[in-house]
N, CA, C and O atoms as a Tinker XYZ file with bonds, in Angstrom:
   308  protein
     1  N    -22.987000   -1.863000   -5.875000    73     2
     2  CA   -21.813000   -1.713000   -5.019000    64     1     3
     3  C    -21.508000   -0.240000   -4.799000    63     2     4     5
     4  O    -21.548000    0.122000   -3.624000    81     3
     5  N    -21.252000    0.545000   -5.585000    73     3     6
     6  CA   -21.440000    2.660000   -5.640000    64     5     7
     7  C    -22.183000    2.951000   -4.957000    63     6     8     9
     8  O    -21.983000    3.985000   -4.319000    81     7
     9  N    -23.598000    2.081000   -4.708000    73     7    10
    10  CA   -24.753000    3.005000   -4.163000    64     9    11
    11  C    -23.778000    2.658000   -2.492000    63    10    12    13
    12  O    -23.124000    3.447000   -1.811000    81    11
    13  N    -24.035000    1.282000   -2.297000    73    11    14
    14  CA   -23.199000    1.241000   -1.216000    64    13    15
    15  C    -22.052000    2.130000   -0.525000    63    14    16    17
    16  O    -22.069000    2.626000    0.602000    81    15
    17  N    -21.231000    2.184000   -1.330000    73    15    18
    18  CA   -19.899000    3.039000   -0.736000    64    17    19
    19  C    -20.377000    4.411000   -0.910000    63    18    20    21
    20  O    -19.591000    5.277000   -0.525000    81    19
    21  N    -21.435000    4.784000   -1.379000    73    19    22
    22  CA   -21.740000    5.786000   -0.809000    64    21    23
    23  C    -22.346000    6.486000    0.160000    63    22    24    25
    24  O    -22.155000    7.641000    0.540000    81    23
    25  N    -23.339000    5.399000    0.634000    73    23    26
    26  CA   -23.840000    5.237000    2.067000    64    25    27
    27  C    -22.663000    5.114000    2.869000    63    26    28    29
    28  O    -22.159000    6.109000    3.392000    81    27
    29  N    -22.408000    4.497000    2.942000    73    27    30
    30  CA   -20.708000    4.403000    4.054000    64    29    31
    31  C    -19.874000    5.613000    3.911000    63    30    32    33
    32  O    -19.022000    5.836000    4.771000    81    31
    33  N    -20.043000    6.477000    2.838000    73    31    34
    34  CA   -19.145000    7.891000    2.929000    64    33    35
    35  C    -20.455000    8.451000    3.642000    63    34    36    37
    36  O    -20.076000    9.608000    3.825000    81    35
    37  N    -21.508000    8.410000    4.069000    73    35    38
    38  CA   -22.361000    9.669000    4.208000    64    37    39
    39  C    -22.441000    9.112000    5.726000    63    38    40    41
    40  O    -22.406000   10.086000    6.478000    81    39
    41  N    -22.525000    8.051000    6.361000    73    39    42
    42  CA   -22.559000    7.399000    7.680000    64    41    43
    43  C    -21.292000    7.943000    8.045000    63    42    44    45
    44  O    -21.348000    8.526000    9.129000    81    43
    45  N    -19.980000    7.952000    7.416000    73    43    46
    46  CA   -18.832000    8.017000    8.163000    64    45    47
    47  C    -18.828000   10.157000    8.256000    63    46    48    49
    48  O    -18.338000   10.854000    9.144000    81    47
    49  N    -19.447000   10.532000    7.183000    73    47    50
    50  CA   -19.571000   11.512000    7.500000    64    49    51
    51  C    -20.413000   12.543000    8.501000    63    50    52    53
    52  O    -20.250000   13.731000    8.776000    81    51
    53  N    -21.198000   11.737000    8.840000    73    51    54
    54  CA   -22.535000   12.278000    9.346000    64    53    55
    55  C    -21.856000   11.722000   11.210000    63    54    56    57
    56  O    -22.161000   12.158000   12.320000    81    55
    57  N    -21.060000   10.827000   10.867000    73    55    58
    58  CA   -20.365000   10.026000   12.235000    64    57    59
    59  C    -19.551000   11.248000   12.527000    63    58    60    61
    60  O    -19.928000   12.110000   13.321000    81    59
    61  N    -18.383000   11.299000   11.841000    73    59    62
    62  CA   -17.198000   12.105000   11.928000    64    61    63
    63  C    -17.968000   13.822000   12.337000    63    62    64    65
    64  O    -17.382000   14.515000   13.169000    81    63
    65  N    -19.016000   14.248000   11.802000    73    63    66
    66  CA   -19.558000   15.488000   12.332000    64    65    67
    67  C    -20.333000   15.552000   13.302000    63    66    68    69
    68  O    -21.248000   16.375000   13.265000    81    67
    69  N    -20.169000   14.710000   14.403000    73    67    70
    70  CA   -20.822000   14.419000   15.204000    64    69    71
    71  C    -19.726000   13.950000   16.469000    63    70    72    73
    72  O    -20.076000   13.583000   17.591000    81    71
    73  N    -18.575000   14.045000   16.061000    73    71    74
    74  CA   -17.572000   13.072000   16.976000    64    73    75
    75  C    -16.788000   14.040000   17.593000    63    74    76    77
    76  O    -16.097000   14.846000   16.970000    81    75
    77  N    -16.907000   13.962000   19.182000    73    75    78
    78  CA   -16.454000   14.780000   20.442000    64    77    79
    79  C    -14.902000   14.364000   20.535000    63    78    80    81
    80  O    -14.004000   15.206000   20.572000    81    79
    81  N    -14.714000   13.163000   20.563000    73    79    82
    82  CA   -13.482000   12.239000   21.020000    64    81    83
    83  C    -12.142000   12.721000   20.148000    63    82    84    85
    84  O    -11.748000   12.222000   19.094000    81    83
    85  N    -11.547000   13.850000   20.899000    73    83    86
    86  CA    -9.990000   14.605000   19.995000    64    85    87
    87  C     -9.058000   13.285000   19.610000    63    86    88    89
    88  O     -8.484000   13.170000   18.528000    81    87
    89  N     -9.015000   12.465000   20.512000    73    87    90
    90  CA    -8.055000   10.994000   20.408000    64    89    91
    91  C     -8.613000   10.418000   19.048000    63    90    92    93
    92  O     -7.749000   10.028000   18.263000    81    91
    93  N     -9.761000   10.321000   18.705000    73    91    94
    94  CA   -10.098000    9.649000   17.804000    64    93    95
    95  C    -10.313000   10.542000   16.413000    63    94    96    97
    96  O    -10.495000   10.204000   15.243000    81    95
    97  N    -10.252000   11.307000   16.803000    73    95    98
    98  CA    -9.901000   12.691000   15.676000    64    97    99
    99  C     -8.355000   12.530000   15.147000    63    98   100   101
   100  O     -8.041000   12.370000   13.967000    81    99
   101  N     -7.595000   12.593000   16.085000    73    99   102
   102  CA    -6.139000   12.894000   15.591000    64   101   103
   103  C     -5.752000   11.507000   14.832000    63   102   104   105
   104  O     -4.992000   11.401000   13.869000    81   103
   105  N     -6.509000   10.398000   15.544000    73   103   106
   106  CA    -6.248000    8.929000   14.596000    64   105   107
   107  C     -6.454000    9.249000   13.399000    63   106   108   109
   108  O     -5.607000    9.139000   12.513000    81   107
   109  N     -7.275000    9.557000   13.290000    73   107   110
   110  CA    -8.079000    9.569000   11.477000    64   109   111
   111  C     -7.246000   10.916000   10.958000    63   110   112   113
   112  O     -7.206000   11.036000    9.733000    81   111
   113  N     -6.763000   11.657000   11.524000    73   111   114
   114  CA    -5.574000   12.659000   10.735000    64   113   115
   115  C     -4.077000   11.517000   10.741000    63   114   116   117
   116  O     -3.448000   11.363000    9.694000    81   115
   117  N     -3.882000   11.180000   11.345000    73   115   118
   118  CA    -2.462000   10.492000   11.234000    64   117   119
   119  C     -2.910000    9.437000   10.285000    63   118   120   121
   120  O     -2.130000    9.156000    9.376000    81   119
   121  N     -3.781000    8.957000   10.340000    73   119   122
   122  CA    -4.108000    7.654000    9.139000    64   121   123
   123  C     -3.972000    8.319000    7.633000    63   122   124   125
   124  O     -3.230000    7.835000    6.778000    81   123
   125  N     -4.722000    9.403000    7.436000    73   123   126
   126  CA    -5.108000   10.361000    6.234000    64   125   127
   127  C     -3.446000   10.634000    5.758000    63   126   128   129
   128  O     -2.948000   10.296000    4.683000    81   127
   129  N     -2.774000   11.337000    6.883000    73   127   130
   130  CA    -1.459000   11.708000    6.493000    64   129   131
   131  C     -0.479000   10.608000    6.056000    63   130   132   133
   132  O      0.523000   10.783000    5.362000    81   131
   133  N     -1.038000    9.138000    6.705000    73   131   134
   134  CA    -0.309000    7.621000    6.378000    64   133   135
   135  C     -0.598000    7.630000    5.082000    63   134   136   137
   136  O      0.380000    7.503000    4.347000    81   135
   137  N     -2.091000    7.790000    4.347000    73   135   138
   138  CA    -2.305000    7.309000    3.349000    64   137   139
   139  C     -1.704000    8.100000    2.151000    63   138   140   141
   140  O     -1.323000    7.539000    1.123000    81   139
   141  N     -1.624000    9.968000    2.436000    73   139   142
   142  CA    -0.995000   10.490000    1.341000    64   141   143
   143  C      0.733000   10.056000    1.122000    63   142   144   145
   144  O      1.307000   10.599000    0.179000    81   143
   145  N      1.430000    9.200000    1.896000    73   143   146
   146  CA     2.561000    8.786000    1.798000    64   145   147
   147  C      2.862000    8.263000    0.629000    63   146   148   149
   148  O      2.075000    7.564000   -0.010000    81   147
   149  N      4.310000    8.634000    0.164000    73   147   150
   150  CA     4.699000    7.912000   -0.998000    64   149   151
   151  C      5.287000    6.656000   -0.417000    63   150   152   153
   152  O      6.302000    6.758000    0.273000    81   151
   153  N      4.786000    5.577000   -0.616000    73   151   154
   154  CA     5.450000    4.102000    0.131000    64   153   155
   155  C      7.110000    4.334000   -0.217000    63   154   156   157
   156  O      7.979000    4.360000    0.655000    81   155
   157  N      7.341000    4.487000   -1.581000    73   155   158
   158  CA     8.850000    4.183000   -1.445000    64   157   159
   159  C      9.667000    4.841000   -0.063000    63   158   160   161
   160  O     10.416000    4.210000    0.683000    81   159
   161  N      9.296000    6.278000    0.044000    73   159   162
   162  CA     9.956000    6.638000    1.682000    64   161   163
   163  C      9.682000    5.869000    2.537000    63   162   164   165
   164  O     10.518000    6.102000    3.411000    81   163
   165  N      8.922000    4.927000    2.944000    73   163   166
   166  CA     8.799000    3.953000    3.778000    64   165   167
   167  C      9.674000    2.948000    3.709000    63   166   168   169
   168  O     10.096000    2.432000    4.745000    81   167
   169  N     10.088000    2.510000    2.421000    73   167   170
   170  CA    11.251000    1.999000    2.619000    64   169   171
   171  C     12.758000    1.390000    3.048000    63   170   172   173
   172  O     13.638000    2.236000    2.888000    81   171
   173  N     13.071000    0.547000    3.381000    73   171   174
   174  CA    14.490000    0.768000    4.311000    64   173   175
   175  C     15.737000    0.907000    2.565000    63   174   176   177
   176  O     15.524000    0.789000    1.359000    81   175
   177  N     17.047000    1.225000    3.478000    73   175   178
   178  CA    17.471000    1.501000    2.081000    64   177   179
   179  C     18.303000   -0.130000    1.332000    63   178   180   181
   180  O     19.032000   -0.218000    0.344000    81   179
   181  N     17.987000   -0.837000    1.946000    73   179   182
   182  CA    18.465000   -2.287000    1.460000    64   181   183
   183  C     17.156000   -2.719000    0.859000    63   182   184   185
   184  O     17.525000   -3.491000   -0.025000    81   183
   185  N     16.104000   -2.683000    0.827000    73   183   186
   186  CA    14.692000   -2.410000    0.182000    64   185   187
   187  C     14.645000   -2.397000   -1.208000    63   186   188   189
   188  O     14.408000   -3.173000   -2.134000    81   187
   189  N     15.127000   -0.585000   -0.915000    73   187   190
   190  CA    15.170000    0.117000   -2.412000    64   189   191
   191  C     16.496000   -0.087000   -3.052000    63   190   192   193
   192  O     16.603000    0.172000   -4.250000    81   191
   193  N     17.548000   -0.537000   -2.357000    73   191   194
   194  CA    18.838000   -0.829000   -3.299000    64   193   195
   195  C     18.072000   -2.471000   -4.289000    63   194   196   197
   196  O     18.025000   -2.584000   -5.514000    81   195
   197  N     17.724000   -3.201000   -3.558000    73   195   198
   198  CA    17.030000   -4.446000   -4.310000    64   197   199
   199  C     16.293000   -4.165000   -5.748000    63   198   200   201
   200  O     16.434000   -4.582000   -6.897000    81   199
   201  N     15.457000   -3.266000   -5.096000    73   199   202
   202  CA    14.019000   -2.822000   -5.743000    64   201   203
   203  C     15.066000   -2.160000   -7.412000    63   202   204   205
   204  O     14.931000   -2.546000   -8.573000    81   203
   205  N     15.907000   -1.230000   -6.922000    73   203   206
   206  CA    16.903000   -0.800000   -8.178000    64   205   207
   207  C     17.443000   -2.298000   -8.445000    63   206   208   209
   208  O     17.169000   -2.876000   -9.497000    81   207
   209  N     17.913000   -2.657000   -7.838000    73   207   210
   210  CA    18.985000   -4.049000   -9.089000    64   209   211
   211  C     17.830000   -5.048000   -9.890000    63   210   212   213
   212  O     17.945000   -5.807000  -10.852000    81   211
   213  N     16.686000   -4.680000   -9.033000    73   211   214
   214  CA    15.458000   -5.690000   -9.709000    64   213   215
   215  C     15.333000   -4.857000  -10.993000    63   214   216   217
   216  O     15.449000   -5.607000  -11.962000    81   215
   217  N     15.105000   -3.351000  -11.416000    73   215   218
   218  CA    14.626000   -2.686000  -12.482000    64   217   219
   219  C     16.015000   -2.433000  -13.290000    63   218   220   221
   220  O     16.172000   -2.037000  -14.445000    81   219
   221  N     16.872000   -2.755000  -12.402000    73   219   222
   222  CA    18.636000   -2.815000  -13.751000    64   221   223
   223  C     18.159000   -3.728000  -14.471000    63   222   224   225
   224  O     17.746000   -3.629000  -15.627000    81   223
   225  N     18.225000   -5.026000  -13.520000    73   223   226
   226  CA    18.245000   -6.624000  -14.294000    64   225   227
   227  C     17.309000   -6.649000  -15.194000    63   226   228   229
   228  O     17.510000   -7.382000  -16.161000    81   227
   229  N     16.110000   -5.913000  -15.139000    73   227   230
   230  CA    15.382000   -6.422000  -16.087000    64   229   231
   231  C     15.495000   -5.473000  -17.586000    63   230   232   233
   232  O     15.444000   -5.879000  -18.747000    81   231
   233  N     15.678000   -3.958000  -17.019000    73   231   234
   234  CA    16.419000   -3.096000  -18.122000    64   233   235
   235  C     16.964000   -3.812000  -19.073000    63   234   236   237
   236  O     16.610000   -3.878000  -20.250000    81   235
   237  N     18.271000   -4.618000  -18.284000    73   235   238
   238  CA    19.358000   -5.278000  -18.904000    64   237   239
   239  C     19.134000   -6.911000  -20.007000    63   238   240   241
   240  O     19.902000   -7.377000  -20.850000    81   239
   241  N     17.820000   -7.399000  -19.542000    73   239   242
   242  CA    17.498000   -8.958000  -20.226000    64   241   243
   243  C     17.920000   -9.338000  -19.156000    63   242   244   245
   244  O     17.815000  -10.548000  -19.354000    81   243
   245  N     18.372000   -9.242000  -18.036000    73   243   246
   246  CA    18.872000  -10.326000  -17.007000    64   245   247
   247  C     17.585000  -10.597000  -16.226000    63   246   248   249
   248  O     17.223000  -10.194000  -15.121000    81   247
   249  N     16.763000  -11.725000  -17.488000    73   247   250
   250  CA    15.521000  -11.985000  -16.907000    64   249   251
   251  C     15.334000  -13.597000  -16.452000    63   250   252   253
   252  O     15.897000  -14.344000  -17.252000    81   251
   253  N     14.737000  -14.218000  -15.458000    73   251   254
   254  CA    14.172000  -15.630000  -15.604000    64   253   255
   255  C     12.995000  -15.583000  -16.184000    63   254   256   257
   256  O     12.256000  -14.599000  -16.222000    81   255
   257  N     12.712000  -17.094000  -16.842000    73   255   258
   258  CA    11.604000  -17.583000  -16.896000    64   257   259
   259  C     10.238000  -17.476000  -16.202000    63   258   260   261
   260  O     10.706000  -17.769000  -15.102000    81   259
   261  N      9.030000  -17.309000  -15.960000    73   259   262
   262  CA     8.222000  -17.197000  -15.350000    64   261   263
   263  C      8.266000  -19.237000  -14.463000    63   262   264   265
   264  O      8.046000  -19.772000  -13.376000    81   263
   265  N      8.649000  -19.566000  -15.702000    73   263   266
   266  CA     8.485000  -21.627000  -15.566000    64   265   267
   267  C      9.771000  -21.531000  -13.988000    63   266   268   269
   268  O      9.482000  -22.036000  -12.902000    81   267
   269  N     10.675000  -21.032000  -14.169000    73   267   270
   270  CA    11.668000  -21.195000  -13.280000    64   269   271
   271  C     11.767000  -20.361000  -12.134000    63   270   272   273
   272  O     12.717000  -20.548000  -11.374000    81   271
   273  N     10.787000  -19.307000  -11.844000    73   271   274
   274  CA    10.577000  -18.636000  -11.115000    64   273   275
   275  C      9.731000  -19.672000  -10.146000    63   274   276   277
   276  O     10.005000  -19.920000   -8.972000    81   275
   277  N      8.454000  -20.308000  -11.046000    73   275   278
   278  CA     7.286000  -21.031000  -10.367000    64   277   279
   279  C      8.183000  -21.875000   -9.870000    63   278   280   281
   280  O      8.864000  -21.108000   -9.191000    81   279
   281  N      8.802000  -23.276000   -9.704000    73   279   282
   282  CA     9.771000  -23.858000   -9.497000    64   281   283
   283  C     10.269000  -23.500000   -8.229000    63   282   284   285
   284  O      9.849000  -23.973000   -7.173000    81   283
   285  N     11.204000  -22.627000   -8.339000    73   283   286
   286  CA    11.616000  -21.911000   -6.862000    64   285   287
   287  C     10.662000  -21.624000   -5.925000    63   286   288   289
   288  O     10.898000  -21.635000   -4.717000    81   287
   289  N      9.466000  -21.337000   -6.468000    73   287   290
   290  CA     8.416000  -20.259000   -5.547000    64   289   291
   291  C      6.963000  -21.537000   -5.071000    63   290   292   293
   292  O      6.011000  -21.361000   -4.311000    81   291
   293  N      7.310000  -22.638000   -5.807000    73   291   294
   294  CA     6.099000  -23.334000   -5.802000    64   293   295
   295  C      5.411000  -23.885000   -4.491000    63   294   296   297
   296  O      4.269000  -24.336000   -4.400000    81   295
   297  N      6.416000  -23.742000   -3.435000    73   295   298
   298  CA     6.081000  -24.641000   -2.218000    64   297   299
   299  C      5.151000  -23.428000   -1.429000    63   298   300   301
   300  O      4.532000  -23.654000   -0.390000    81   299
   301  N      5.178000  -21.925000   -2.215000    73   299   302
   302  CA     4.598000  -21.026000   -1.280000    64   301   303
   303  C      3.237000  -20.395000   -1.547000    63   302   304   305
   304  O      2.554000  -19.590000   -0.914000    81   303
   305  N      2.998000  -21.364000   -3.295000    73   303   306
   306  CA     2.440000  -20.687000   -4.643000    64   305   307
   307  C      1.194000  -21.802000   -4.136000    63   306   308
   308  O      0.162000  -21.918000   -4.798000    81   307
């Protein structure tokens, strides 16, 4: 599987040094700059207010069951 993905870095490289198309240049910079993103800034802030009461509650023992979680969640599970 390594030997693989490394062929695919040397194709995409050998592609990319070879590639005229500025449109398709600036894609692969805006993607690169997508990927160094910290997701939480992506976030909306009703998101991350959740995301905090989720890491209070559990701080706190204000935990469920995994059994009663499945239960609620089963029709999607």
């Amino acid at each position: 599987m390594e030997l693989n993905i490394q062929n695919a870095k040397i194709e995409l490289i050998q592609w990319l040094a070879s590639l005229e198309d500025i449109n398709i240049i600036q894609k692969l910079i805006a993607l690169k700059k997508q990927e160094n993103q910290d997701w939480w800034n992506n976030l909306s802030d009703a998101e991350k207010k959740s995301i905090d009461k989720g890491i209070s509650d559990a701080d706190n023992g204000n935990l469920n069951p995994h059994t009663e979680a499945k239960k609620v969640y089963e029709k999607w599970l």
